[in-house]
Phi, psi and omega in degrees: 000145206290349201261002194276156187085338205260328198219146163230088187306328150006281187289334164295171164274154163000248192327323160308311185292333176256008148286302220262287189325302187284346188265274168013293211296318169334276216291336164302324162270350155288325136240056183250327167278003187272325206263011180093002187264091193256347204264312175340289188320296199301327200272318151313295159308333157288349171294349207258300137348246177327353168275299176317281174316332168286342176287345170266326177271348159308231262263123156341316173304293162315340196247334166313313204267013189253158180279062179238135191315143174282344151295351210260125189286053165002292187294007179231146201279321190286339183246005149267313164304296176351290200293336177267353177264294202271345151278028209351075182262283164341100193259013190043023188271029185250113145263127240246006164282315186283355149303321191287324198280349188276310190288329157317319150321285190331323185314303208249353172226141163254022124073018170336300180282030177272139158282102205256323180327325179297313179296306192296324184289325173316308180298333194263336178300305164317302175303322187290293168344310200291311191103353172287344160244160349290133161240190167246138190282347194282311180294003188263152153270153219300122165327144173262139174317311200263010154300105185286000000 
């Protein structure tokens, strides 16, 4: 994964690690989909995903202001967008089902013809929404080259 070697999140607080893990996984998986590695790409942006959301609900501040249920599962990623959506941090207009079934592809084909720009933009919307994008990536630590 694009974030191993760069962080041990161990050592951050709560919030720093699954922040500095989803801008690590963005820019890891945006290019890994610029080099044709597109199903690589897709299952990294859900690492990316799932970093940005455990990174919303680590602060206290934030996770006070969400609408949430006594079904509602935190640690499973399809009942935590649910919860960012019906608190409207989210506005859903990302589907994070047809996303979840792409990346289940993704698992198992590398999806050479797939057009993933509609997804990477949905997806980059979510990051905004979130607060995790925009960053600067020059403030990330330096990619290792031998990463695939």
């Amino acid at each position: 994964m694009p974030h191993a070697g760069l962080m041990d999140e161990r050592t951050l607080v709560p919030e720093e690690g699954p922040l500095l893990r989803a801008r690590l996984h963005i820019r890891g998986g945006k290019r890994r989909l610029s080099e044709g590695k597109i199903a690589a790409g897709i299952v990294t942006l859900y690492d990316a995903l799932n970093g940005a959301m455990e990174w919303y609900i680590a602060s206290p501040e934030r996770i006070k202001r969400l609408l949430i249920t006594a079904g509602d599962n935190l640690n499973d990623d399809r009942s935590l967008y649910r919860v960012l959506v019906q608190s409207q941090v989210l506005d859903g207009g990302f589907d994070f089902d047809a996303f979840d079934r792409l990346v289940e592809t993704a698992l198992h084909e590398e999806m050479q013809d797939y057009n993933y720009r509609e997804m990477l933009d949905g997806l980059e919307g979510v990051m905004i929404r979130l607060g995790v994008m925009p960053f600067e990536e020059l403030a990330l630590p330096p990619e290792d080259p031998e990463t695939y």
